[in-house]
N, C-alpha and C positions, 0 to 999 in steps of 0.2 A: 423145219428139218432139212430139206432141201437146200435154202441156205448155209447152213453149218455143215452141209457134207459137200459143196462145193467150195466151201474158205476151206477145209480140208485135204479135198484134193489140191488147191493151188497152194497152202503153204506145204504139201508133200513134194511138190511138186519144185518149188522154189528150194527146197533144200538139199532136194536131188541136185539138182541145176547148179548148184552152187558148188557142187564136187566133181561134176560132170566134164570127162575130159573133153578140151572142144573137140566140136564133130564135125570139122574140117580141116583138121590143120597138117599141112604139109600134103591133104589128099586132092584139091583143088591145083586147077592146072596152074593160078593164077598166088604165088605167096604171098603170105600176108607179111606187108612191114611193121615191125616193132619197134617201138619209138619209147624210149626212158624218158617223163621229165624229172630229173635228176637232181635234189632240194639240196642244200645245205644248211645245217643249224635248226632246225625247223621242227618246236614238236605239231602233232595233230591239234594245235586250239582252233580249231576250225568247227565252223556251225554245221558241218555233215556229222563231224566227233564229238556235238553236244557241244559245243562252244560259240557260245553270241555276241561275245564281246566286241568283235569285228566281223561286220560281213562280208562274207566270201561264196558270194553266189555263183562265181566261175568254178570253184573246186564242189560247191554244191551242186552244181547242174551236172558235171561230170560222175558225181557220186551217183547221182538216180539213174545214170546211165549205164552202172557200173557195177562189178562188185568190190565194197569195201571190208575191208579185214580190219576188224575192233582192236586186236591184241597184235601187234607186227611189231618185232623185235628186232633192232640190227646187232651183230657179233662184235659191237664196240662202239665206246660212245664217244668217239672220235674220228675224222674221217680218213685218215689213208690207213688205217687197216681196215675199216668200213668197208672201204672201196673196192681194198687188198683180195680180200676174202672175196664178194661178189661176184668181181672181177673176174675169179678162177673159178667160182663153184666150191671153194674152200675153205675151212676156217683159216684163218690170218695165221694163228698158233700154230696150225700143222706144217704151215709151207715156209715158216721164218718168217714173216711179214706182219708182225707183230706191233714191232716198237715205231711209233711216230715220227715218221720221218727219217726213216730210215734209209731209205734208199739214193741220196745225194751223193756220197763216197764214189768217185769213178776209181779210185783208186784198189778197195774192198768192192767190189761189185756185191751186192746180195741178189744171189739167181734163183730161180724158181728150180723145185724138183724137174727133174725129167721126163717126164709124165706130163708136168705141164707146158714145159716150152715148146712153144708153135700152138699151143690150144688152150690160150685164153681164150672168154668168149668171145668177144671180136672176130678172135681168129677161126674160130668157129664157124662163125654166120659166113666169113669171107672164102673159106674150105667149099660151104655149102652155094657159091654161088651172090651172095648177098653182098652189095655196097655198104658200107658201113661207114658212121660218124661219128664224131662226138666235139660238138658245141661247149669247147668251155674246160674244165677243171678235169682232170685225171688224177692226178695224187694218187699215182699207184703206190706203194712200200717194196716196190723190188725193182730191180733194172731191166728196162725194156725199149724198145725202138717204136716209140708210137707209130712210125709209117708203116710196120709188121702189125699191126691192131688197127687202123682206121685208115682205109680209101681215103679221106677227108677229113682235115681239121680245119674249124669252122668258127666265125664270130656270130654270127647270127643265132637270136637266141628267141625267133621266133618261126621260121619257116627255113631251119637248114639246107632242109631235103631239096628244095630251089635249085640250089650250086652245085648238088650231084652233076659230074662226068656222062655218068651212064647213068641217065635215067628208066633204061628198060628192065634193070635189074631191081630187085625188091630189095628193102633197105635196112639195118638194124641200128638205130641210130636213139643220141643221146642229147638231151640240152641239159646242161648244167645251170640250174637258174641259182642267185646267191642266198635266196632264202635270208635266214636270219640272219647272215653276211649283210643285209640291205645298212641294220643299224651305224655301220660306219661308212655312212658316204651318201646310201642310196636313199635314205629319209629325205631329204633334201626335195626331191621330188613331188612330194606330198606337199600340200597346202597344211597351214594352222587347221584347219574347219577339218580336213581328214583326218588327221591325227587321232588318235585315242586318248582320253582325257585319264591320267594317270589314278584319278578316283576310281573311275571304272573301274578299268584295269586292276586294281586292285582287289575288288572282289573275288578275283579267283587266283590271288597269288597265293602259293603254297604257305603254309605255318613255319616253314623250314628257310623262310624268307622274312625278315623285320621290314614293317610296313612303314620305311624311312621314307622320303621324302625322295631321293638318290636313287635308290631301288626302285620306288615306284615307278619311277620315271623310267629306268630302262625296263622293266616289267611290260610296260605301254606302249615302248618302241619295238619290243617283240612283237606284237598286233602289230604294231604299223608294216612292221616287214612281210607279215601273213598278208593283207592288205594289198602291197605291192606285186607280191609274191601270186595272188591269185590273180589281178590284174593278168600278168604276164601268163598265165594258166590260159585264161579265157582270150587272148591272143592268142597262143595254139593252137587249142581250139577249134578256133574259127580257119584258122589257113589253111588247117585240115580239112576241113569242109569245103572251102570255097575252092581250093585244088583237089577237090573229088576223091581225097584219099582218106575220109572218116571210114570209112566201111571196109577198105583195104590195110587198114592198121590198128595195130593192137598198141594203148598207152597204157603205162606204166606210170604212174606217179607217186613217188615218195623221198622222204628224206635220209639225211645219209647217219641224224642223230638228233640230240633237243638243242636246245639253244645255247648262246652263248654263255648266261651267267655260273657260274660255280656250282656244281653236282649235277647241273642240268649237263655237263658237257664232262665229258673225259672220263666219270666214273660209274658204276654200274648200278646205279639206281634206276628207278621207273621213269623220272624223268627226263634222263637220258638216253634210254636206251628205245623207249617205246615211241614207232614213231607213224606218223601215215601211208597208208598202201593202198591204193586204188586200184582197180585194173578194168579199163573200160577194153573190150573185145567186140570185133563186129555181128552185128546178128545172125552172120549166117553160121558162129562158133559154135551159136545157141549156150555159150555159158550163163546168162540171162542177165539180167539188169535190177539195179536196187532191190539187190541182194547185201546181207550184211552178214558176215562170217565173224561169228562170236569163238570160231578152234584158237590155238595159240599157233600162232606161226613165225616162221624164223624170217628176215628182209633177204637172207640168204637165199630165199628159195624163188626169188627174183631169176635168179642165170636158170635154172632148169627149166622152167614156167615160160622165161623166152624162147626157149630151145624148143618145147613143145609146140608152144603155136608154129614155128615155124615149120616145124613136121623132123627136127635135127636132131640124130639121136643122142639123146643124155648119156656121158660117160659115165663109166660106173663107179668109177672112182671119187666121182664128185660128191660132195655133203652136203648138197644144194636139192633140194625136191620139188618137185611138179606138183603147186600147189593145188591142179584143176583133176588130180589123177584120183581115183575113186578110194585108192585106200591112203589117200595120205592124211598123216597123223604127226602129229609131234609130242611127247608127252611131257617136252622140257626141251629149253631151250638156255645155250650156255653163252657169256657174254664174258669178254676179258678188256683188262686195263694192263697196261707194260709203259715201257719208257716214252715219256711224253716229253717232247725233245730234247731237254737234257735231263727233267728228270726223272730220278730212275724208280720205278714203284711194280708191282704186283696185286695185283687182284681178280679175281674170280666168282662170277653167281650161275646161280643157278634159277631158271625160275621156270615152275611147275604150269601145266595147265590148270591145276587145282590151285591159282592164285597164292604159294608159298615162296616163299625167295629167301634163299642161303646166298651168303656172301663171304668170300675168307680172302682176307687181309695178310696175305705174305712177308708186309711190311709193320706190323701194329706198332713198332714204335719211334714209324717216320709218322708224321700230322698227314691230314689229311690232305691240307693245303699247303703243301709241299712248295717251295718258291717251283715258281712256272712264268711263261712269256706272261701271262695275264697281271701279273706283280706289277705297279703302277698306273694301272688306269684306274679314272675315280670311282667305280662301283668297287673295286677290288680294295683301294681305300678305304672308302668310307665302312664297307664288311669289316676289315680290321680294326679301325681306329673303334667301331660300336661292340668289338668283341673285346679289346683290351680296356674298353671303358666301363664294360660292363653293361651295354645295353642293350645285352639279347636275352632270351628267353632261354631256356635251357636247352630246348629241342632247337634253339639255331645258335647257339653256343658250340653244342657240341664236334659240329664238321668245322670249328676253326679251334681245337685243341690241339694239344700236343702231342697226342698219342691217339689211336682208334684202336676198339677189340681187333682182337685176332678174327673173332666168325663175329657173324651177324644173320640173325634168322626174323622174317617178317613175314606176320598173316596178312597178306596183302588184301582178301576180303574184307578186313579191319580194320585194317589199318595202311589204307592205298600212300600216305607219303614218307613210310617206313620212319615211323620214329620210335617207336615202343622192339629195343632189339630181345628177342625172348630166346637168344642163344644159351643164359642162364637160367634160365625158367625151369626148374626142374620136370615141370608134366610137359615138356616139349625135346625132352630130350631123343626119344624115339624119331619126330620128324628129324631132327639137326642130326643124328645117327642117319638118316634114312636120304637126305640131300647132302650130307658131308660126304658118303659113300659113291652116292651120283659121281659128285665132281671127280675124286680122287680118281673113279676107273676110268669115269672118262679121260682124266691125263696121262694115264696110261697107257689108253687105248688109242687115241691120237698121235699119241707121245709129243703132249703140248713142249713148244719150242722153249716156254716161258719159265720151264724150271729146272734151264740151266745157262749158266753167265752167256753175257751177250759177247761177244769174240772182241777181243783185243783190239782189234784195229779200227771197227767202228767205233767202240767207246773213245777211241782215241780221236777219231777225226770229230766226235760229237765234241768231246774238250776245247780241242783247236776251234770251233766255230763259237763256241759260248765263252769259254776261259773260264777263270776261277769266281768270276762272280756271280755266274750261275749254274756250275758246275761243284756244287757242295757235295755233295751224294759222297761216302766213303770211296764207292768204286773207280771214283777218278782220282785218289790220292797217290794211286802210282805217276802219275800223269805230273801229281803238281809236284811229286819228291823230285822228279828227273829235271822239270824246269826247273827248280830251285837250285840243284846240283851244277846246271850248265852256266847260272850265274859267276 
């Protein structure tokens, strides 16, 4: 008895702790640095999220140090509005910063509301005193002066904080490591004998993937990038330690979306959008350690969560939460798809805490596979050449047709890789009334940017960069009538 009322108090106690705002932050004479490692492409197949396929005991040893978050969802499964959003503390759709790649036009600037400029978070930490960096990849979606966001831009992608100016100052800083970016270039590094044997691999390739030969093989160089990717983890790490600042900094680890192959990346499925979050804090936070938070949380609630360890107060305006604050809750978290560099698409989900996911398709009778930069390389091939040949199965047939539903509704307790859509189910019509409603107020209430035309001038300068070959979308045909006319 004794026994079972002491594993009670400590799992009462670990779940306090696991909500528990830290209980030092910002009141200690001495602040703590926060430090982003910053993933790209990258879902959680890692052996802390139940995945063995590759060992990754660097982001393992971080996890039992840590608390990890099960369900972490980023607001797009693409990264500069990933970013976008973070970045501000705001969804991408509220502040214009939406569509992919948006923000190159020096001619249309896309600027942030007024509210926000001068207080991204960078600029935040650097208001409050704080050196600030960022190692690597920004891909914001709006126009900015990096030297107004970062003291320091930096190559180093294991010990930035080194090259600090002013090192007496506490620091908010970023490494951008390339994660699933590795498979084009950074495999090389690997020997034959590290690599993941494509068989393996295969065993946990989703049913929404034909188990070709082609596929497997980039299925496997996915590990291999995790692989790398923790390597360079467990260098961190360690420079943190060995320069005496594990205890004075708080890391942040996760990625900015899933991987490179098709649905996994750009659209709002689970395997895009869910991704890993870590967050190791030092003990005297007393947030506690190998903790695992099964709430549903948004990747957004990154900017707040930074804010607070450092003691900076959270604007109020931000959509971004303090995910260590005792009442925080999310009971649905919303994800969007917009123009993915030239092309031009809509979409919207919704997904519950109670494991349900609504999806609506603005476009149902563009494909889903819409020509995109990815058109020519050989997995993108051979997906086509096995779908026009007829050698997919029906549930991986269908995300390379010619048309998609309007909604899509999925019990994700049942059905985790969303293939069974039960938008037509009649006894399911109550929940798709009941998540349709979600969405709609919510674009109201935000007044998402996404459902109304993208301004003339960017569509234009997007034309001029792609031209007519992959610029099909009707909305560029003003574009090609005038060039046609000036012949």
């Amino acid at each position: 008895m004794k026994k079972y009322l002491n594993l009670l108090c400590l799992s009462f106690a670990l779940a306090n702790s696991a909500h528990a705002k830290p209980a030092n932050a910002g009141n200690s004479a001495e602040k703590l640095n926060v430090l982003w490692i910053y993933i790209e492409d990258m879902n959680p197949s890692i052996g802390c999220y139940g995945d063995d396929t590759v060992a990754t005991p660097n982001m393992d040893a971080l996890a039992k140090d840590a608390v990890l978050f099960e369900r972490s969802f980023v607001p797009a499964g693409v990264c500069s509005p990933t970013r976008s959003a973070i970045i501000t503390g705001k969804m991408q759709t509220t502040i214009g910063a939406h569509n992919h790649n948006s923000a190159y036009n020096k001619d249309t600037p896309i600027l942030l509301p007024p509210y926000l400029r001068g207080n991204t978070l960078p600029e935040l930490f650097r208001k409050a005193g704080y050196n600030t960096f960022n190692s690597g990849k920004t891909h914001y979606n709006f126009t900015h002066d990096h030297r107004k966001l970062y003291t320091d831009l930096m190559n180093d992608k294991i010990s930035p904080w080194k090259s600090l100016q002013d090192k007496k100052k506490p620091f908010f800083g970023q490494i951008q490591l390339p994660g699933g970016k590795e498979v084009f270039g950074g495999l090389k590094k690997l020997s034959d004998s590290e690599k993941v044997d494509p068989v393996l691999a295969g065993k946990t390739l989703p049913p929404y993937y034909p188990k070709d030969e082609l596929i497997l093989k980039h299925w496997a160089m996915h590990y291999d990038s995790i692989n790398l990717t923790d390597q360079r983890v467990g260098k961190i790490m360690t420079a943190l330690k060995v320069d005496g600042l594990l205890e004075k900094t708080v890391v942040f680890l996760f990625s900015d979306h899933g991987c490179y192959l098709p649905r996994h990346k750009q659209f709002c499925y689970e395997g895009s959008l869910r991704v890993p979050l870590i967050i190791r804090a030092p003990k005297s936070t007393k947030t506690g350690t190998d903790i695992r938070r099964k709430d549903l949380v948004s990747a957004l609630d990154v900017s707040a969560t930074s804010l607070s360890f450092a003691g900076i107060e959270i604007p109020d305006w931000y959509d971004s939460r303090d995910l260590f604050d005792k009442d925080y809750k999310r009971d649905f978290v919303i994800a969007a798809k917009d123009r993915m560099d030239f092309t031009i698409d809509r979409v919207r989900s919704v997904r519950t805490k109670d494991d349900w996911k609504y999806i609506r398709n603005y476009y149902p009778e563009r494909p889903y596979m819409q020509l995109n930069y990815r058109h020519g390389r050989d997995y993108m091939n051979r997906f086509t050449q096995m779908f026009k040949d007829g050698e997919m199965t029906k549930d991986q047939a269908r995300f390379f047709a010619k048309h998609r539903p309007e909604e899509e509704l999925y019990n994700l307790a049942k059905d985790p890789f969303e293939l069974n859509n039960l938008a037509t189910v009649p006894a399911r019509q109550t929940k798709l009334k009941e998540l349709r409603t979600i969405l709609n107020d919510w674009v109201k209430k935000t007044d998402d940017k996404g459902q109304y035309p993208e301004d003339e001038p960017n569509l234009r300068f997007t034309y001029n960069i792609w031209g007519d070959a992959k610029c099909i979308n009707p909305e560029y045909d003003k574009f090609r009538s005038e060039k046609k006319s000036q012949k």
